[in-house]
C-alpha positions as CSV (number, residue, x, y, z in Angstrom):
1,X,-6.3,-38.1,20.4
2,X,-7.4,-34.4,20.1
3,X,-3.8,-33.4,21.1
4,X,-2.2,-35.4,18.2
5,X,-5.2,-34.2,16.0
6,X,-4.6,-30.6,16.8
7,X,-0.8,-31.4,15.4
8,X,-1.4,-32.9,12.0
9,X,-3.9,-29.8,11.6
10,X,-1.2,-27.4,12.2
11,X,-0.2,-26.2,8.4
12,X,3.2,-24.1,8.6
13,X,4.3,-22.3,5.5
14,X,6.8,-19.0,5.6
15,X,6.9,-16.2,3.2
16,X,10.5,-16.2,2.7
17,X,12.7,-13.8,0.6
18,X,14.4,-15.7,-2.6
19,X,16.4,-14.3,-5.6
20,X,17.4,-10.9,-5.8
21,X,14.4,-9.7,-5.0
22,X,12.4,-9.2,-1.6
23,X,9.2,-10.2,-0.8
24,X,6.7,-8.0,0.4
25,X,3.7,-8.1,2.7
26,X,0.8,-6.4,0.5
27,X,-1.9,-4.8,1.4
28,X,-5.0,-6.0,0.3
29,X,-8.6,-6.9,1.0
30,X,-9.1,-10.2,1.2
31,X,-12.8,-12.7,0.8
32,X,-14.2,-13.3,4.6
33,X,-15.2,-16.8,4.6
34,X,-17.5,-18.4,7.3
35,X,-17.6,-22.2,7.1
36,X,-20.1,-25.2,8.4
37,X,-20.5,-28.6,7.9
38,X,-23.3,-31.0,7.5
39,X,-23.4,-33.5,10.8
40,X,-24.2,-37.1,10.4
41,X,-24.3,-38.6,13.8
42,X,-24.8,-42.0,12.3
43,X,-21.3,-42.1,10.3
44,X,-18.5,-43.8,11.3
45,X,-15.4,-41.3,13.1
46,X,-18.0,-38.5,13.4
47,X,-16.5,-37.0,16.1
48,X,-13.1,-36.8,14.5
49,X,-14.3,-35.5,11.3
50,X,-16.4,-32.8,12.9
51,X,-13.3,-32.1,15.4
52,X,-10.7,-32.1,12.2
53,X,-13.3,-29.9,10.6
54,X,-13.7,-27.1,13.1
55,X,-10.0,-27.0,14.1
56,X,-8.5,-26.7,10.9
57,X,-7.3,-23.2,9.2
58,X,-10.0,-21.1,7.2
59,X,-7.8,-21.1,3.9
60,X,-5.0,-18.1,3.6
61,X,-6.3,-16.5,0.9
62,X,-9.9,-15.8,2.9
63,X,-10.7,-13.8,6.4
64,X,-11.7,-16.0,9.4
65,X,-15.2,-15.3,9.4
66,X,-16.3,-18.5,11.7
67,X,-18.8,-17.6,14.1
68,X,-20.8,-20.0,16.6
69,X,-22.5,-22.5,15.6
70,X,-20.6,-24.6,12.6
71,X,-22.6,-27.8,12.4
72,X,-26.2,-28.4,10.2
73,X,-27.9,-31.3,11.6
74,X,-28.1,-34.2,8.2
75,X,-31.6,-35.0,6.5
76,X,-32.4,-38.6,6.6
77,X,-35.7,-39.2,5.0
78,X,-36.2,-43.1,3.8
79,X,-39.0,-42.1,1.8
80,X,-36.9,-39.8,-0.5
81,X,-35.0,-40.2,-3.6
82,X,-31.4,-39.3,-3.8
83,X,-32.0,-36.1,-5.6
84,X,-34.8,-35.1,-3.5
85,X,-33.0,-35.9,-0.2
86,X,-30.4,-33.4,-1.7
87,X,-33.0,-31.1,-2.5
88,X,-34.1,-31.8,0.9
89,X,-30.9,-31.2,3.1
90,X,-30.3,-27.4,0.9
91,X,-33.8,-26.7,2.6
92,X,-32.4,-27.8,6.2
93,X,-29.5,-25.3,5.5
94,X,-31.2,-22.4,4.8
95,X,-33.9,-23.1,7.3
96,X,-30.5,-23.3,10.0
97,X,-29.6,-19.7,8.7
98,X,-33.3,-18.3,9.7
99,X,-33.5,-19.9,12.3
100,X,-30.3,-18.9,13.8
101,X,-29.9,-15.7,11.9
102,X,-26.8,-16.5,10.6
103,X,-26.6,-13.3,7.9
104,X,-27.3,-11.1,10.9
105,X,-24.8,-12.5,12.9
106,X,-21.9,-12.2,10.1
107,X,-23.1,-8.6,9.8
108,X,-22.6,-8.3,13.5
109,X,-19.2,-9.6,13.6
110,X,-18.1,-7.4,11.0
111,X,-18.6,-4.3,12.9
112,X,-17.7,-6.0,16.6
113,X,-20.5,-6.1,18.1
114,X,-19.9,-5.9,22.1
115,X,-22.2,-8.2,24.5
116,X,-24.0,-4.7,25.5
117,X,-25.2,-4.4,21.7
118,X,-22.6,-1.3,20.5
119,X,-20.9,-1.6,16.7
120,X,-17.2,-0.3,15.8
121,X,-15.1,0.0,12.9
122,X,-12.2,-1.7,14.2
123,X,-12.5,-5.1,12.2
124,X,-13.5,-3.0,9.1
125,X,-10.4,-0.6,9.7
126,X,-7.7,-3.5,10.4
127,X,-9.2,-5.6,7.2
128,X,-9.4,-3.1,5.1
129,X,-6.6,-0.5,6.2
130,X,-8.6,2.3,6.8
131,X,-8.0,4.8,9.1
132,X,-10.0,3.8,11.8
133,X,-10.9,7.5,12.7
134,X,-11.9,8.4,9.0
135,X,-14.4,5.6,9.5
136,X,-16.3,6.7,12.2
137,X,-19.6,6.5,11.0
138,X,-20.9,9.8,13.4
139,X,-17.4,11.7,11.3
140,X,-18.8,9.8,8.1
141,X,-22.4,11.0,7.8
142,X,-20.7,14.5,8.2
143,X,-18.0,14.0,5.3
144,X,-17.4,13.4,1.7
145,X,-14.6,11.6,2.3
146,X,-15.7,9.4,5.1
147,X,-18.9,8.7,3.3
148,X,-16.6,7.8,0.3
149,X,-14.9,5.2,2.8
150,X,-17.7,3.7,4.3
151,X,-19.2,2.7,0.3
152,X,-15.3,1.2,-0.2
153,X,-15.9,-0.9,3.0
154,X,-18.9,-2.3,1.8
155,X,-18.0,-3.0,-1.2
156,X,-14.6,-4.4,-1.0
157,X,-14.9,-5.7,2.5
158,X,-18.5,-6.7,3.7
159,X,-19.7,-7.4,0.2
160,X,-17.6,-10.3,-0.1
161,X,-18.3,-12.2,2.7
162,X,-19.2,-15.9,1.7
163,X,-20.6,-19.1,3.4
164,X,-19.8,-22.4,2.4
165,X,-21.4,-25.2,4.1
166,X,-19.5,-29.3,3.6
167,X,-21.5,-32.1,3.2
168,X,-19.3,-35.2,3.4
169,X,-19.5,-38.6,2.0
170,X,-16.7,-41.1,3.6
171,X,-15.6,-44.5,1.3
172,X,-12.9,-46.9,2.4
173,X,-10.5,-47.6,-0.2
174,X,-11.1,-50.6,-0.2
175,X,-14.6,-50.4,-0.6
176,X,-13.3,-48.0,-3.6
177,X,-11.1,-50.6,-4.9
178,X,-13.5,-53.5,-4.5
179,X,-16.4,-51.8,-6.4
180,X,-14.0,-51.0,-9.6
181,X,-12.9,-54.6,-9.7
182,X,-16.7,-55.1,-10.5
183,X,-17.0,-51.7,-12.6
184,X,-19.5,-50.2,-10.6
185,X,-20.4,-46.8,-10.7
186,X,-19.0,-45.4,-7.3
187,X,-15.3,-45.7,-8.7
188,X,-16.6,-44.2,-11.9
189,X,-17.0,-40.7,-9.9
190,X,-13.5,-40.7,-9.0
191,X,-11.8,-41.6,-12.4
192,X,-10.2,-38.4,-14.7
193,X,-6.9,-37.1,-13.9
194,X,-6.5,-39.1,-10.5
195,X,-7.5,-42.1,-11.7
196,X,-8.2,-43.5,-8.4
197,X,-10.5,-46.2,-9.1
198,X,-8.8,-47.4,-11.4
199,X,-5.4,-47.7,-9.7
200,X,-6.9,-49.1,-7.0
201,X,-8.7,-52.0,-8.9
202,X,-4.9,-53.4,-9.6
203,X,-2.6,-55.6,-7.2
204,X,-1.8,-52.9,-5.2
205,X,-4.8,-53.1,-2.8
206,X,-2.8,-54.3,0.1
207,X,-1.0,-51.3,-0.4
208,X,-2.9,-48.4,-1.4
209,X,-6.4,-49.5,-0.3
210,X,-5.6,-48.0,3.0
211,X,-7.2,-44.9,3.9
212,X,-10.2,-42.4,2.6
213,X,-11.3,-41.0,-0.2
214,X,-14.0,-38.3,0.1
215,X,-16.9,-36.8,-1.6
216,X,-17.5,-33.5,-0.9
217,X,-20.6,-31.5,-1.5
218,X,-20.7,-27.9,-0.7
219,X,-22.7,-25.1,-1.4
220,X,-21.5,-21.5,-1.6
221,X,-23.9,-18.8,-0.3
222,X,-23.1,-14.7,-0.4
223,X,-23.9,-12.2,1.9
224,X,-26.3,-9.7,0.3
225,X,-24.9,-6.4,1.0
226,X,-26.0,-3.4,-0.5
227,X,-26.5,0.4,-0.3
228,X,-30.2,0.1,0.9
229,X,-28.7,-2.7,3.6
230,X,-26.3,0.0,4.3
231,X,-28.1,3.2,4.5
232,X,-30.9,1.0,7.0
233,X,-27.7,-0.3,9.5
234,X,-26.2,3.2,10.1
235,X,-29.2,5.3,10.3
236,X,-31.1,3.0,12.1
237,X,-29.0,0.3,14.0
238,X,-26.2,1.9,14.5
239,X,-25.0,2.6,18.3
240,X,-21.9,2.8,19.7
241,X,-20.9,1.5,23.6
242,X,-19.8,5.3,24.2
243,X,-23.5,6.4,23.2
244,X,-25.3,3.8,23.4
245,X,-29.4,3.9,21.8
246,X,-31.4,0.9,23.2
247,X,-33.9,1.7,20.9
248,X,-31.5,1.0,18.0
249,X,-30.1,-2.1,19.7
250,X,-33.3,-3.9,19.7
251,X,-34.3,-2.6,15.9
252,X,-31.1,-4.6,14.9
253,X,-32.2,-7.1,17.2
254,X,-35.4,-7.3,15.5
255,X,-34.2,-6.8,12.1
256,X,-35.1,-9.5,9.5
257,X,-33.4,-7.8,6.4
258,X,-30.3,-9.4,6.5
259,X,-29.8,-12.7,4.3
260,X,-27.4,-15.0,2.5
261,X,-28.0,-16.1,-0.9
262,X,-27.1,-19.8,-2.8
263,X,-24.2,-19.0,-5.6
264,X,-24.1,-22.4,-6.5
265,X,-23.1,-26.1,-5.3
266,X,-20.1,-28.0,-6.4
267,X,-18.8,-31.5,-5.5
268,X,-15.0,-32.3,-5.4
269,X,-13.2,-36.1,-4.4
270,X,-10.3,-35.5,-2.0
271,X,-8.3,-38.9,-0.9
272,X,-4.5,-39.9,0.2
273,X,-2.7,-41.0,-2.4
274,X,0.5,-42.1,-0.9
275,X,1.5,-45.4,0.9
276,X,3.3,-43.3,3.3
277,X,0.2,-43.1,5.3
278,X,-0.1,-46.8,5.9
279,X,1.4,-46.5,9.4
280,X,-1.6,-43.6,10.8
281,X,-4.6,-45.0,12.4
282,X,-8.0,-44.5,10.7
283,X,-8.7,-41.7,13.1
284,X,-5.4,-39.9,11.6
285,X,-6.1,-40.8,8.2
286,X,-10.0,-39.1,8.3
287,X,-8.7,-36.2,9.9
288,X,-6.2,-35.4,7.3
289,X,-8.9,-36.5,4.4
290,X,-11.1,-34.0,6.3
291,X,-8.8,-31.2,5.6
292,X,-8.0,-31.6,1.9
293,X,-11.6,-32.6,0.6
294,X,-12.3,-29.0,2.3
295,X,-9.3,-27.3,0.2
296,X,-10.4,-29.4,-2.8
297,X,-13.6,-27.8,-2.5
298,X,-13.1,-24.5,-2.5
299,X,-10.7,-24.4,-5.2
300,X,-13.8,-26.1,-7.5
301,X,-15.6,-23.5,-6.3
302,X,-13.2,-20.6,-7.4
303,X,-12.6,-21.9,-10.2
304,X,-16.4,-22.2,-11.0
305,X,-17.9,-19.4,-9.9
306,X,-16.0,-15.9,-10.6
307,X,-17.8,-14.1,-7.7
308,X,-15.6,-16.3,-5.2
309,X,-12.6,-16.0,-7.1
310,X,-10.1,-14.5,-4.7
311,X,-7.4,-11.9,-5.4
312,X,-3.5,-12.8,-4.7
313,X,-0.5,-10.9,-4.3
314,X,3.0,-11.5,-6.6
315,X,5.9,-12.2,-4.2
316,X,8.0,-11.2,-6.9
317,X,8.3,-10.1,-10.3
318,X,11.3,-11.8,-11.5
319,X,11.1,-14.3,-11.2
320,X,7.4,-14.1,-11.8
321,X,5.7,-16.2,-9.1
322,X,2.8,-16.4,-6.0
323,X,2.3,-18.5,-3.2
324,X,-0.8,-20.8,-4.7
325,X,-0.4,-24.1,-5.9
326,X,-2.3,-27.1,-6.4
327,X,-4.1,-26.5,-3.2
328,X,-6.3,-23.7,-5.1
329,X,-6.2,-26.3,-7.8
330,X,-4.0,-24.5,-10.4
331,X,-3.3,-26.3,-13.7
332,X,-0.2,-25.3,-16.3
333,X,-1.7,-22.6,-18.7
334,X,-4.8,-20.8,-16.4
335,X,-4.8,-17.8,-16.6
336,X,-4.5,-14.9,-14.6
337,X,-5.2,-10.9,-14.6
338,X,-2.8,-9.2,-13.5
339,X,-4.1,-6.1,-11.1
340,X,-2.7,-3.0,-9.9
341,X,-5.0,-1.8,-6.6
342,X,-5.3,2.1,-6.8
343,X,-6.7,5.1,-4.4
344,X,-8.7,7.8,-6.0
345,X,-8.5,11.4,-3.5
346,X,-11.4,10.3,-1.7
347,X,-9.8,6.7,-0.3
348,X,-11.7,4.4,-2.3
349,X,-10.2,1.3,-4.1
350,X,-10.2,0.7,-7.5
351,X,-8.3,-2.1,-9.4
352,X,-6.8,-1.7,-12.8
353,X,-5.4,-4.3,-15.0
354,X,-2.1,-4.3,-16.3
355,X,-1.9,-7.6,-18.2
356,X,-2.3,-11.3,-18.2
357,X,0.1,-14.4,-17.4
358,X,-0.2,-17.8,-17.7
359,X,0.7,-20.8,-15.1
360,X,3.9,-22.5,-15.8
361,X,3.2,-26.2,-15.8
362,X,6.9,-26.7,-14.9
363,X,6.4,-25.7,-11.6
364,X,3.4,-25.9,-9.5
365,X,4.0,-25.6,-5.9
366,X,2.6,-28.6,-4.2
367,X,0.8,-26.8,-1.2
368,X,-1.9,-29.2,-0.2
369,X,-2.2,-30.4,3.2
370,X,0.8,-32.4,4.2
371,X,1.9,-33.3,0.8
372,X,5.3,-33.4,2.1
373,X,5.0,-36.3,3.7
374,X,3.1,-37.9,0.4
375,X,6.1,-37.5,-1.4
376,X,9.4,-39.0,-1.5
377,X,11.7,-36.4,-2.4
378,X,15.3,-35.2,-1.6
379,X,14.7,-32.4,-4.4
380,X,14.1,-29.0,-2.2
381,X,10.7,-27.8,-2.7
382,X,10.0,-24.1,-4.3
383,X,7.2,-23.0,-1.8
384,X,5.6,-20.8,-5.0
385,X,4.1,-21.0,-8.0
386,X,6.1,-19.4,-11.9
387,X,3.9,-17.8,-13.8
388,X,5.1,-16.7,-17.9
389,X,4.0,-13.7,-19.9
390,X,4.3,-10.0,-19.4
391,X,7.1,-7.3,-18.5
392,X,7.8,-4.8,-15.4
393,X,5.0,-7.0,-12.9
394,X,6.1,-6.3,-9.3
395,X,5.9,-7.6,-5.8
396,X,2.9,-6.5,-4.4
397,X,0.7,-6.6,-7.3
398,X,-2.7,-8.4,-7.4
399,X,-3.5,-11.4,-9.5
400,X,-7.0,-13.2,-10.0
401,X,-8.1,-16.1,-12.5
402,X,-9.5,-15.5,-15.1
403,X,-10.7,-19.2,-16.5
């Protein structure tokens, strides 16, 4: 099972040249993202969700920024309402982060901490293009420029480092179905644009009512990053493997300044649509479930909360397009800024808008998890995204939504 689990997680998408125009890799600096789940030992498949969870891909657009320890144990309190057992479970999350020191540990993967306790820039350098050797922090104190460097790193790099932790609600579809036969309210929370209670309710139950739907509640926390942070790690944490301080090894150690704080929650409804599914097992079917009510989320979130609204690169600029589709949840007219990423004479990034383009509702590229196999279709599939509006926009360039 973990074998043919490990398979349906496996996402492939390539980045290939189209038009008369070449695509380019750009260089950029993405979000780090470090994800976690809410366990429920009690539900039914919790091994597979929690296995489909942890194996599949941190999104594209983010860095990996998993580290141990990915699973929150889940509230249960009898005695509680529904709002305050929510209440109840955000306290059980950020009680995890203290007591496991979760921000401290994200700060310590960001600058490679070794098992003997030493930092590097080598993750910052290769994230963030630096010259590693401009970035050594004992070359740094000592320069303008490298000083200059390690503020852009911050900023760009370690200040946008989010958590998002996944609480999950599993329904049958039938159980979906059943209940918006009797217009009750659980199929009211997934009516709108799917309308999937509704479509269930009909005679195509023997059909369609196989599979998932999910509920997904997440909150989005931010790693607080700032110069006082800063100026405390490198004058008094920071050690090196080549000269190496105990006495600065066990201040970090000891540290307590670190810390992640709540952005907000959102909740998103992720379920298969297609028929084509009626031949996979249940196990198959939650996996897959699992890995789109994860994308659904996030692109709620983006769209929600500008903070966690994550830069992307044109692959070209005629025609004017970008690998995101309706997995980051776009919908014909959002908008976008168009940005142009710029080096001042000291190395540090700035971003400079150069105009605005809409999406083109003719053609969204379908990019959520195994759509393909949702869909039948002998048209080929455009792997990107047309955008409309604006002149002389080139591959490379940054774009980021703006509603």
């Amino acid at each position: 099972m973990k074998k043919l689990l490990l398979c349906l997680l496996v996402s492939v998408s390539t980045f290939n040249s189209y038009g008369q125009e070449k695509s380019t890799d750009a260089v950029y600096r993405r979000s780090s993202l470090f994800t976690l789940m809410v366990t429920d030992e009690n539900r039914k498949f919790a091994d597979v969700i929690e296995q489909a969870f942890t194996d599949a891909q941190i999104p594209e657009k983010f860095n990996n920024h998993n580290i141990d320890g990915r699973t929150v144990e889940k509230v249960y309190d009898e005695s509680l309402s529904k709002e305050e057992q929510k209440e109840a479970q955000k306290v059980a999350i950020e009680e995890y982060f203290t007591k496991n020191s979760v921000a401290k540990a994200v700060v310590a993967k960001w600058f490679n901490r070794s098992e003997k306790g030493g930092f590097n820039m080598d993750l910052i350098s290769e994230r963030g293009s630096y010259n590693a050797t401009e970035l050594d922090v004992k070359v740094a104190k000592n320069s303008e420029r490298g000083l200059s460097l390690l503020a852009d790193a911050g900023e760009e790099l370690i200040n946008n480092t989010f958590v998002v932790v996944n609480d999950f609600k599993y329904i049958s579809k039938e159980e979906v179905a059943q209940k918006a036969k009797q217009g009750l309210a659980l199929a009211g929370g997934l009516m709108g644009k799917s309308g999937l209670g509704s479509k269930l309710a009909g005679n195509a139950l023997d059909v369609a009512g196989k599979g998932y739907v999910i509920k997904t509640t997440s909150h989005l926390y931010k790693l607080v990053w700032n110069e006082e942070m800063a100026a405390i790690f490198y004058n008094d944490y920071w050690t090196d493997d080549a000269n190496f301080d105990e006495a600065r090894k066990k201040a970090f150690d000891d540290s307590n300044i670190f810390k992640v704080e709540l952005v907000g929650t959102e909740v998103a409804w992720a379920d298969l649509q297609s028929t084509s599914f009626t031949k996979k097992s249940e196990e198959e079917l939650v996996a897959v479930a699992t890995v789109k009510a994860v994308d659904a989320v996030i692109a709620k979130l983006q769209r929600k909360y500008e903070v966690f609204r994550t830069k992307t690169p044109l692959i070209s600029g005629d025609p004017l397009s970008a690998k995101i589709g309706l997995k980051e949840g776009l919908e014909g007219g959002d908008k976008y800024e168009v940005l142009e990423q710029t080096i001042d004479k000291n190395g540090k990034t700035f971003y400079k808008r150069q105009g605005v383009i809409k999406v083109d509702k003719k053609q969204i590229w379908d990019n959520r998890f195994m759509a393909g196999e949702e869909k039948e279709t002998t048209e080929e599939v455009k792997e990107y995204t047309l955008f409309k509006g604006g002149k002389n926009f080139y591959s490379g360039m940054l774009i980021r939504q703006i509603n």
